[in-house]
C-alpha angles and dihedrals in degrees: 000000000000104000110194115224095187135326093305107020126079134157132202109248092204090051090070112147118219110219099168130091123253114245104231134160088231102132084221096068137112117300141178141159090038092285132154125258110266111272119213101178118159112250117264140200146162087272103042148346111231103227130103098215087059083043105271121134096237147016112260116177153196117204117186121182136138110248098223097038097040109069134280118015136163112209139185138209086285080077093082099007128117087217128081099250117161133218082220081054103045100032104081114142115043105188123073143150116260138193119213122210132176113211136178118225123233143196118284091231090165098084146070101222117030096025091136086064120114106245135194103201137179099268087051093062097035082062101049102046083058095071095056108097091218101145085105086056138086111250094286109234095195140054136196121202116210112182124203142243086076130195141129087263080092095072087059107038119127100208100183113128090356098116090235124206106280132186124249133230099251083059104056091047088051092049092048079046091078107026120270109162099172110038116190130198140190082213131093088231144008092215128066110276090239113027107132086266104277090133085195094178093058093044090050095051095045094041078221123186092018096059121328132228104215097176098066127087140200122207133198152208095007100159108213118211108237079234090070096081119211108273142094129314144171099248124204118196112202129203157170119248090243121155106216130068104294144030129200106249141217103205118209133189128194122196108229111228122197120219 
């Protein structure tokens, strides 16, 4: 179906690109914070087991997974608050314009210590979104990171105790500078993996404790196909109606046509 954005712009809604990661019990899939691989087994009891393949009439399951270790996932300030806030709280609106850059990380050669880590700074980023032709586009209030190099390697990582590519302060401030409200990765964290837990990236985003944007999200570990070239795109950010700090997400682009 052909959606109208405006006078000029349209998208295909049956053209939609998946950028998130299926959630799957494969022991090969993504993983990340030391966590199992997702478990789906039928519920069972002393009077039946509830899968058809064992003779039951349905499929009737248990999924167990962690929501920041398990794929794809869109969270909110409740993330690092004290207080109970929720991603179906916080999450209101579902549709945005996004811009897509590809980046490669670097060295951070600016500190003592650290200074072998895989950084995205501010400068990156500056450069990348350089490249994207959006005067004809609204301000974009999302972003989504894809770092390169770029495989399906990505969809089976383990990224515990790996020191992943992580994004620095100056970024993120950079990144609230003009205006990005929904800010997506290819990485299990923004943050280092070890870092005292300061998580200085998230804090910063989210200008939490000072006063806390509770509107914003961050989500993590989206895998980009090399075919999606860097652009802008109508962005849709799905989630479940869970009441606690993160969902997992189903992550759609839409490629924005002119007339």
């Amino acid at each position: 179906m052909k959606l109208a954005l405006n006078n000029i712009q349209y998208i295909l809604t049956e053209n939609g690109l998946d950028i998130s990661i299926p959630l799957s019990d494969d022991p090969t899939s993504v993983l990340a914070w030391y966590c199992d691989p997702i478990t789906i087994q039928p519920v069972i009891t002393e009077n039946f087991i509830v899968d058809v393949k064992q003779g039951g009439s349905v499929n009737f399951r248990n999924v167990k997974l962690n929501l920041h270790g398990n794929g794809t996932h869109t969270e909110c300030v409740g993330h690092i608050s004290k207080e109970d806030y929720t991603i179906n709280q916080c999450l209101k609106e579902f549709h945005f314009t996004a811009q897509l850059i590809s980046i490669k990380p670097k060295k951070n050669l600016n500190l003592e210590y650290h200074s072998e880590d895989l950084i995205i700074d501010k400068k990156l980023i500056e450069d990348a979104l350089k490249t994207i032709d959006s005067k004809n586009f609204p301000q974009p209030k999302a972003i989504v990171i894809r770092t390169l190099e770029n495989n399906k390697n990505k969809k089976h990582i383990n990224y515990s105790n790996t020191n992943p590519t992580y994004l620095t302060k100056d970024a993120i401030e950079y990144l609230n500078e003009i205006g990005i409200e929904h800010l997506l990765v290819d990485l299990p964290s923004i943050d280092r993996e070890e870092d005292g837990g300061s998580l200085i990236a998230h804090h910063t985003f989210w200008n939490y404790p000072q006063k806390p944007l509770l509107h914003k999200t961050i989500t993590e570990l989206v895998y980009v196909t090399n075919e999606i070239i860097d652009g802008t795109y109508l962005l849709n950010i799905q989630i479940t109606s869970l009441e606690t700090d993160a969902s997992p997400s189903k992550i759609v682009l839409y490629q924005i046509h002119q007339d």
